[in-house]
C-alpha positions as CSV (number, residue, x, y, z in Angstrom):
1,X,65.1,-135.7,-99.7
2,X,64.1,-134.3,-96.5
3,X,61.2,-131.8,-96.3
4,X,60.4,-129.9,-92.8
5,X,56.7,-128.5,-92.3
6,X,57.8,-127.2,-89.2
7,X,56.7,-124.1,-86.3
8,X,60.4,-122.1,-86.0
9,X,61.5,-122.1,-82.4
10,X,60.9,-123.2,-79.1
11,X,58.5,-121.0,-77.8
12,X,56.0,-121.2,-80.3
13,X,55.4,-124.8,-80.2
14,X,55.2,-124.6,-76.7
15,X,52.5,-122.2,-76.6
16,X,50.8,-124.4,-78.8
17,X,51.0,-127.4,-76.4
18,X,50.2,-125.5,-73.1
19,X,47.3,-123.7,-75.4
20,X,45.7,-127.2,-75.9
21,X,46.8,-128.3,-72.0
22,X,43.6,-130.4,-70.3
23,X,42.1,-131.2,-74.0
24,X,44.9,-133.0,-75.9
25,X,46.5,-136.7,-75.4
26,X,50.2,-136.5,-75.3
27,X,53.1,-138.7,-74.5
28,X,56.6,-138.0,-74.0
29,X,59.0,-140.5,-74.8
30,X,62.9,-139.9,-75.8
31,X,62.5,-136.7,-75.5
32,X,60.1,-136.5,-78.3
33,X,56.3,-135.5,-77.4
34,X,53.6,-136.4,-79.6
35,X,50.5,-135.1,-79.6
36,X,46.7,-136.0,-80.4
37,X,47.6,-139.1,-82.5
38,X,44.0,-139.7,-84.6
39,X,43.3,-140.7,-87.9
40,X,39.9,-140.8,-89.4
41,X,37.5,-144.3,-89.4
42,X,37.2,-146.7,-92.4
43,X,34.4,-148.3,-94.0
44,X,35.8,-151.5,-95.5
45,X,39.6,-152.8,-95.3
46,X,42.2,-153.3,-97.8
47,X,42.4,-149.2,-98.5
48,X,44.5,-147.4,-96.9
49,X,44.4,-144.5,-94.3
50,X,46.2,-141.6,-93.0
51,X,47.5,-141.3,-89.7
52,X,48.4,-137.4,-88.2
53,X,49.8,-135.9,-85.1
54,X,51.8,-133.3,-83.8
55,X,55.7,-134.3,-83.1
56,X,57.9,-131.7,-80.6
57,X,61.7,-132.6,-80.5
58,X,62.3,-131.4,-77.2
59,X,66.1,-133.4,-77.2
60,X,69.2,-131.5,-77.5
61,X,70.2,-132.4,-81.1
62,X,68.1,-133.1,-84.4
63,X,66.1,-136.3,-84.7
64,X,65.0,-137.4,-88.6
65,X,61.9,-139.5,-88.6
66,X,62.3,-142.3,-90.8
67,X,59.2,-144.1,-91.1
68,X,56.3,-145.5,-89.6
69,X,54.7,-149.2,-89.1
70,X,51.2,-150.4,-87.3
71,X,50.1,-154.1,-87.2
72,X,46.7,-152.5,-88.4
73,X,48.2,-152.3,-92.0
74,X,50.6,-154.3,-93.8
75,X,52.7,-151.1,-94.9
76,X,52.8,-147.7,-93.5
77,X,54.9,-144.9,-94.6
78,X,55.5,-141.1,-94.4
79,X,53.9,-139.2,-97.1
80,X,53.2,-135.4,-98.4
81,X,50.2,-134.5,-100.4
82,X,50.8,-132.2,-103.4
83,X,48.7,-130.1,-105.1
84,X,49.6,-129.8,-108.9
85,X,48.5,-126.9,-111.0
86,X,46.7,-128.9,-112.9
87,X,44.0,-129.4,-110.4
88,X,45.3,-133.4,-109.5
89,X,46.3,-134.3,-106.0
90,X,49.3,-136.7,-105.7
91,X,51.2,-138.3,-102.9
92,X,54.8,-137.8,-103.0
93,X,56.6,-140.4,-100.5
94,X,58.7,-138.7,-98.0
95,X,62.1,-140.9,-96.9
96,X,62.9,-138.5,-93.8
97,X,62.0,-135.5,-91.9
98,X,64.7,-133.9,-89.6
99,X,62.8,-132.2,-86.7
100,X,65.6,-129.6,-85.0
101,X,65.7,-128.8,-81.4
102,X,62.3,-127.3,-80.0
103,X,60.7,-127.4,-83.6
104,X,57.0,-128.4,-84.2
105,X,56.6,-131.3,-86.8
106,X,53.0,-131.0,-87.9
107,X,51.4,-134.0,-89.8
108,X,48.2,-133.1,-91.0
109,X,45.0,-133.6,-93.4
110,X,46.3,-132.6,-97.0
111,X,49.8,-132.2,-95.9
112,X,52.7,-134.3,-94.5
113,X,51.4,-137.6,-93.0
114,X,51.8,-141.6,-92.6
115,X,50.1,-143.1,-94.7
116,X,48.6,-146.7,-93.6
117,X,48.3,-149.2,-96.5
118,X,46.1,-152.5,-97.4
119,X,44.1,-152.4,-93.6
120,X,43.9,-155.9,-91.8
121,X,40.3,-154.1,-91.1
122,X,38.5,-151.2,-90.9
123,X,38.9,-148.6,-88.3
124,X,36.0,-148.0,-86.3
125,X,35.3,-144.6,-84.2
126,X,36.6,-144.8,-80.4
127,X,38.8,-147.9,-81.3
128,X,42.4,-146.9,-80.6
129,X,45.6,-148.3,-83.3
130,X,49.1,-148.8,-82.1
131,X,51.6,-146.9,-84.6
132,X,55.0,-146.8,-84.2
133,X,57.2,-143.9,-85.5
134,X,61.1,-144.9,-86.0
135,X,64.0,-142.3,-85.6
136,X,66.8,-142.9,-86.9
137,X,69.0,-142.1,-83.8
138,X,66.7,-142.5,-80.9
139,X,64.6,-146.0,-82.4
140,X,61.0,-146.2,-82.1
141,X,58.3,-144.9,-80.0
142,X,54.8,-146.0,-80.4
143,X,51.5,-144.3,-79.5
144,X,48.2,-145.2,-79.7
145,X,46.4,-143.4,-82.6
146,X,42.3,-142.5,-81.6
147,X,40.3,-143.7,-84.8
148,X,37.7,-140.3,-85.5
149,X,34.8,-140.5,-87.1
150,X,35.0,-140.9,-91.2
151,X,34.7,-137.2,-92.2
152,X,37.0,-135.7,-89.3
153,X,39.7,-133.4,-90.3
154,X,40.8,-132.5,-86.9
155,X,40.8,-134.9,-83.7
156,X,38.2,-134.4,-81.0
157,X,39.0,-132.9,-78.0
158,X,39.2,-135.5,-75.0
159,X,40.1,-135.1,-70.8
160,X,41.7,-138.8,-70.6
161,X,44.3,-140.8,-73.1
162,X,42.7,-143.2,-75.3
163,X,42.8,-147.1,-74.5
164,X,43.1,-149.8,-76.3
């Protein structure tokens, strides 16, 4: 099953990216550019935690994102979350995600994201987490993912990458 939240065409999602140009941490790598990694802070481990960013396939061809992993969890995956009609929020697992040429993939709060499960610890604000996304064509890239405070629902804007 392959499900797409995706900004049609080229232009758009690079107005997006020059919009934010000075205030968002990006990376290019395989011709894929990610941007502001973050996921929110933890309390206590052994929950799990979601993980969102903003993914440009600035290649040629297609690229289908396949999954996810981080030493900070001992499973991470890619998941959507559904709201039914009956008022109950579920997770529905996502196997892949083609991203076409110049297309915006957006993971976000209460949408598509990876979902990081049983944490080694908790996330604490200003720490950074290494996440790797695979592809299945072009392998994995991994960026470091800023840990937010608990309650954030959008990543902060910042002049300098993130360190680890």
């Amino acid at each position: 099953m392959m499900i797409r939240h995706i900004l049609n065409g080229a232009v758009a999602a690079l107005g997006l990216l020059t919009a934010s140009a000075g205030q968002a941490f990006e990376i290019v790598d395989k011709g894929i550019r990610i941007v502001d990694p973050w996921t929110p802070a933890t309390l206590r481990p052994n929950l799990g935690n979601a993980v969102y960013m903003m993914i440009v396939n600035e290649t040629s061809s297609p690229v289908y994102l396949t999954g996810a992993k981080s030493a900070a969890a001992r499973a991470s995956s890619l998941h959507a979350t559904v709201f039914a009609d009956d008022g109950v929020t579920r997770m529905l697992r996502i196997i892949e995600v083609e991203i076409l040429p110049g297309e915006l993939l957006v993971l976000e709060p209460e949408a598509m994201h990876i979902m990081m499960t049983t944490l080694a610890a908790p996330l604490v604000k200003d720490q950074t987490v290494p996440v790797t996304l695979t592809f299945r064509d072009l392998g994995d890239i991994t960026v470091d993912v800023m840990v937010e405070g608990a309650t954030a629902m959008e990543p902060r804007e910042r002049p300098n990458p993130p360190t680890r």
